[in-house]
Structure formats: structure tokens, C-alpha cells
N, CA and C atoms as an extended XYZ file, in Angstrom:
210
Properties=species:S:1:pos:R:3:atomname:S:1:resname:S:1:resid:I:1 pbc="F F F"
N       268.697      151.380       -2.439 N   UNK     1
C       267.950      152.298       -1.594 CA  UNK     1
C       266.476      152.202       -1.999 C   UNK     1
N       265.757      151.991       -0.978 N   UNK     2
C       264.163      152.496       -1.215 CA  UNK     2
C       263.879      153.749       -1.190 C   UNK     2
N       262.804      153.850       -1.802 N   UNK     3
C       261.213      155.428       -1.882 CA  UNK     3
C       261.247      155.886       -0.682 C   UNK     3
N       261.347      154.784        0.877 N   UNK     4
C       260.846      155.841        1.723 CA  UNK     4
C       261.673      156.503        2.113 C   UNK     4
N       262.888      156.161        1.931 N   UNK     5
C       264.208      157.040        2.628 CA  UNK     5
C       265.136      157.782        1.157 C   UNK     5
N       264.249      157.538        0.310 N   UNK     6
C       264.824      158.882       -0.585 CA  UNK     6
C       264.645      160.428       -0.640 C   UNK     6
N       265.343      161.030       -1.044 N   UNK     7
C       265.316      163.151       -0.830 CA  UNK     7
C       264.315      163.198       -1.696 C   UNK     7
N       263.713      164.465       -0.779 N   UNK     8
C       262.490      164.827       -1.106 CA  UNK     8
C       262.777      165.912       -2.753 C   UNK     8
N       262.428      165.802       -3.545 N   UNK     9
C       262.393      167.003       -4.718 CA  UNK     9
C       263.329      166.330       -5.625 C   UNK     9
N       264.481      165.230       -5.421 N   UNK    10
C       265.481      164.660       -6.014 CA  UNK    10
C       264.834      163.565       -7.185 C   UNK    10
N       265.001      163.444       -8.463 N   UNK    11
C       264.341      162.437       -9.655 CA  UNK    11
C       265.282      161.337       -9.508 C   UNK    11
N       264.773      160.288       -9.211 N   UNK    12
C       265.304      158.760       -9.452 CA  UNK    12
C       264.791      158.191      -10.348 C   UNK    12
N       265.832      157.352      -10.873 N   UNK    13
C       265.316      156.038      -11.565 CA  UNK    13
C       264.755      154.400      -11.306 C   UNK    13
N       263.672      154.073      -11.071 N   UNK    14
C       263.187      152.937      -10.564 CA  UNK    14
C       263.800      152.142      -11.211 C   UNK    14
N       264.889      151.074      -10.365 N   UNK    15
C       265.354      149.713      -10.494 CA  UNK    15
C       264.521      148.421      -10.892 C   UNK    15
N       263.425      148.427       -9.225 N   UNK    16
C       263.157      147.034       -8.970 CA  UNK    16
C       262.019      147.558       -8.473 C   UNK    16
N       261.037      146.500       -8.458 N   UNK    17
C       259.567      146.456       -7.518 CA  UNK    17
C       259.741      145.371       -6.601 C   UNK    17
N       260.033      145.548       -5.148 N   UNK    18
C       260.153      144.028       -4.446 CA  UNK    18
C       258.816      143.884       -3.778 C   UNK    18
N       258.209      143.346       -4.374 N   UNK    19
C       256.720      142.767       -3.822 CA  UNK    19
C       256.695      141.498       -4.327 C   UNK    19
N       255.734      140.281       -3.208 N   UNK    20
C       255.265      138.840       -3.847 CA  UNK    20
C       254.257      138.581       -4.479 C   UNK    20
N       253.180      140.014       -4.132 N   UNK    21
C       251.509      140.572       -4.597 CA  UNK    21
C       251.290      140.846       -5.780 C   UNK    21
N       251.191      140.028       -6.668 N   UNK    22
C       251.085      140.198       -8.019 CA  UNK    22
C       249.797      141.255       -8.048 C   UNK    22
N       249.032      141.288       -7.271 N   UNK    23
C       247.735      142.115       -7.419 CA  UNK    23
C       248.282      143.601       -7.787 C   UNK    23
N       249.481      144.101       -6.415 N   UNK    24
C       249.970      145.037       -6.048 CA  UNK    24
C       250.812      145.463       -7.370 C   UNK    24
N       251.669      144.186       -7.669 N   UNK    25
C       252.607      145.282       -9.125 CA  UNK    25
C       252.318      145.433      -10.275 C   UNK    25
N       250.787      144.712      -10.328 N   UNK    26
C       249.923      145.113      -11.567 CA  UNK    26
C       249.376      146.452      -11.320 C   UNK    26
N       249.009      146.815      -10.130 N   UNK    27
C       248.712      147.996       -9.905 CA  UNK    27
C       249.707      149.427       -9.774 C   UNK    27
N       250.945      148.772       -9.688 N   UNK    28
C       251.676      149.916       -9.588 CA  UNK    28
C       252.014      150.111      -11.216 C   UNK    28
N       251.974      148.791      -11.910 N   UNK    29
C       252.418      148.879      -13.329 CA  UNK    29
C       251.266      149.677      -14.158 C   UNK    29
N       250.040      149.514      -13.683 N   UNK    30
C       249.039      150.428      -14.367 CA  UNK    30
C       249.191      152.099      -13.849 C   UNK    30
N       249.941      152.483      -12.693 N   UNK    31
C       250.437      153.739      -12.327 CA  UNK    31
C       251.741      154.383      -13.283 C   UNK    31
N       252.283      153.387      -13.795 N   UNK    32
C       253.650      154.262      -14.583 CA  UNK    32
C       254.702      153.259      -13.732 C   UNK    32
N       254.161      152.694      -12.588 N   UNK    33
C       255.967      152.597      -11.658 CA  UNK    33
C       256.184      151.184      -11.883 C   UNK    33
N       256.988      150.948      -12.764 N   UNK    34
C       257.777      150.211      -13.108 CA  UNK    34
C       259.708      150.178      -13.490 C   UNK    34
N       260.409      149.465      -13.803 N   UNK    35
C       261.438      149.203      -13.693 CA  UNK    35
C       262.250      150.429      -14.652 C   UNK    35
N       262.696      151.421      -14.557 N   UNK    36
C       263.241      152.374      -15.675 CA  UNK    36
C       262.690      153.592      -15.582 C   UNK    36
N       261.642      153.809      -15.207 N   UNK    37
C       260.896      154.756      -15.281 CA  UNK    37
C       261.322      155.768      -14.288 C   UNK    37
N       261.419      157.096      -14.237 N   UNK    38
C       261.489      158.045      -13.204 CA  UNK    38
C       260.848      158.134      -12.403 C   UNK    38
N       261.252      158.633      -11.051 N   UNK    39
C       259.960      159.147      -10.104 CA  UNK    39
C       260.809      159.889       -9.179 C   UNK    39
N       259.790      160.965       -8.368 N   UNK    40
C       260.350      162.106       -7.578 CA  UNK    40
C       259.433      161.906       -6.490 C   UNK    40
N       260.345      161.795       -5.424 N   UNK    41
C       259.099      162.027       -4.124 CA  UNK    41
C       259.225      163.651       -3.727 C   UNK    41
N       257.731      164.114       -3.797 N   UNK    42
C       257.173      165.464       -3.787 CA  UNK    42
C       257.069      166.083       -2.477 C   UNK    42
N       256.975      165.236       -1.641 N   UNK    43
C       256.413      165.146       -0.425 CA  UNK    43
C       256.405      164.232        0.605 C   UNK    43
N       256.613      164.413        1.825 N   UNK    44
C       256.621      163.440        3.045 CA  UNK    44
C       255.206      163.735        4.013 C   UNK    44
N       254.481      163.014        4.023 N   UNK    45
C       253.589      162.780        5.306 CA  UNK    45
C       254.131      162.116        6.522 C   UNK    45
N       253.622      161.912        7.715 N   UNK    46
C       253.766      161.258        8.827 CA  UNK    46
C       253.766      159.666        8.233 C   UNK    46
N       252.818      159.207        7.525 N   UNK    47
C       252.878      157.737        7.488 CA  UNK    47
C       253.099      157.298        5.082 C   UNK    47
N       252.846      158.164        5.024 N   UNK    48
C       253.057      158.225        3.402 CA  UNK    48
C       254.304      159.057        2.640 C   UNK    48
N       253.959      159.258        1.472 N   UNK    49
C       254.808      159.980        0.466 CA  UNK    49
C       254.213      160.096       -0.710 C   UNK    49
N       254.416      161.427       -1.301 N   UNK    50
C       253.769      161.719       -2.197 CA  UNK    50
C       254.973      161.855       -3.200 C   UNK    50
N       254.311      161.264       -4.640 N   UNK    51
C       255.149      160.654       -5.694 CA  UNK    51
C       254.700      161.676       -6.720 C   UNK    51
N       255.646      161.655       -7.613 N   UNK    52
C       255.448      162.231       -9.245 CA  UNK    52
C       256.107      161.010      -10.060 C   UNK    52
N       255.042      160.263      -10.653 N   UNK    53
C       255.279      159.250      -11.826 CA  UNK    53
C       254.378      159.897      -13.195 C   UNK    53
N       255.251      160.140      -14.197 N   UNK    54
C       254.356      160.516      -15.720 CA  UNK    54
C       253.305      161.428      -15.541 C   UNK    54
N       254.254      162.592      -14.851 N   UNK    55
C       253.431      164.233      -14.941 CA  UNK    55
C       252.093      163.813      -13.794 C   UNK    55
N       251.937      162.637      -13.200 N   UNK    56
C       250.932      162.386      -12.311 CA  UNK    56
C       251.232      162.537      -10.412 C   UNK    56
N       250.474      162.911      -10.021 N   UNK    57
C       250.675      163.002       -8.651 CA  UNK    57
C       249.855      161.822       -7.589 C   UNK    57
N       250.293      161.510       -6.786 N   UNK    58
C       250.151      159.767       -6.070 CA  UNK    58
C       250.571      159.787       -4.772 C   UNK    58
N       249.600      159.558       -3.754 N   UNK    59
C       250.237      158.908       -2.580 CA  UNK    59
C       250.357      157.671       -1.916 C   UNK    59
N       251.615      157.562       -1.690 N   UNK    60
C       251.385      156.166       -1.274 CA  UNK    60
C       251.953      156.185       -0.080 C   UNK    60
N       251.838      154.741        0.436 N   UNK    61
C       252.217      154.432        2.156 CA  UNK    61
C       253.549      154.315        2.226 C   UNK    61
N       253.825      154.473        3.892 N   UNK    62
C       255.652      153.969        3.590 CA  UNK    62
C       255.882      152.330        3.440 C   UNK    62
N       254.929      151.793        3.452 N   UNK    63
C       255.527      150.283        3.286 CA  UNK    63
C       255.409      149.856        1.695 C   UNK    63
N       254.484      150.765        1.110 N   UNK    64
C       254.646      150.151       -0.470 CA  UNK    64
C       256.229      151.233       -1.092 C   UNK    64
N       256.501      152.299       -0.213 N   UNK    65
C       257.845      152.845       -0.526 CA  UNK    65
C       258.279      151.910       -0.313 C   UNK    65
N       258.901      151.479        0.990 N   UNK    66
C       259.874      150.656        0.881 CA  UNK    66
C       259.864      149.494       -0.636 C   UNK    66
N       259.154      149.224       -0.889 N   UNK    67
C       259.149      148.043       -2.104 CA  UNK    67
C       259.945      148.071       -2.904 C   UNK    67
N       259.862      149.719       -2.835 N   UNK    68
C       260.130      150.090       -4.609 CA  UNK    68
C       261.470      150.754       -4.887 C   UNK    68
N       262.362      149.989       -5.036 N   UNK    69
C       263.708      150.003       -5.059 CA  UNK    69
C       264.293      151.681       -5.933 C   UNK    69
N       265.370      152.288       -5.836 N   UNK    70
C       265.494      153.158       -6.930 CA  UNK    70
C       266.968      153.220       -6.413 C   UNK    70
């Protein structure tokens, strides 16, 4: 299952990052979101989602959700 179609307030454990953008999973890896790590989606927008990674708050788009396996 991906980020964008996960319950809102529910803590997962991040699996996988499926991206080819090395730019992109250096950047998510400098956010906390990497493979093991927890995360809670806080929130749904129309085109985003708002994340809790390491007591931090983050929004991201639904297509970098989808990436991010849990």
C-alpha cells in the first residue's frame, strides 16, 4: 500500500521508497523518510498530504505519496 491511500491519524511503518530520482530520495532521506522509520498522515488536502516524520510536520504531493510504500 502507498501514503496516498493510507488512514488519516493511523502510524505506519515505511517499507520502500519507489522512486528512479536519486535527487528526490536524497531528499526524502534528509526528511527522516526512509525504509523503517514511522510516519502518520495528519492530513488530506485536495492534491497533497500532510505527514508526521520525527516529531516534524511536512507536506507533500499525492504523487511523491504514492512512492512511498508503507
Amino acid at each position: 500500500m502507498n501514503l496516498a491511500i493510507a488512514q488519516t491519524g493511523k502510524e505506519y511503518i515505511i517499507r520502500a521508497i519507489e522512486t528512479d530520482d536519486e535527487e528526490l530520495d536524497a531528499f526524502l532521506f534528509s526528511l527522516g523518510c526512509y525504509s523503517g522509520e514511522p510516519i502518520t498522515v495528519v492530513s488530506r488536502l485536495r492534491s497533497a498530504c500532510v505527514v508526521s516524520i520525527k516529531d516534524a510536520r511536512y507536506t507533500i504531493d499525492n504523487q511523491l505519496a504514492e512512492a512511498i510504500l508503507v
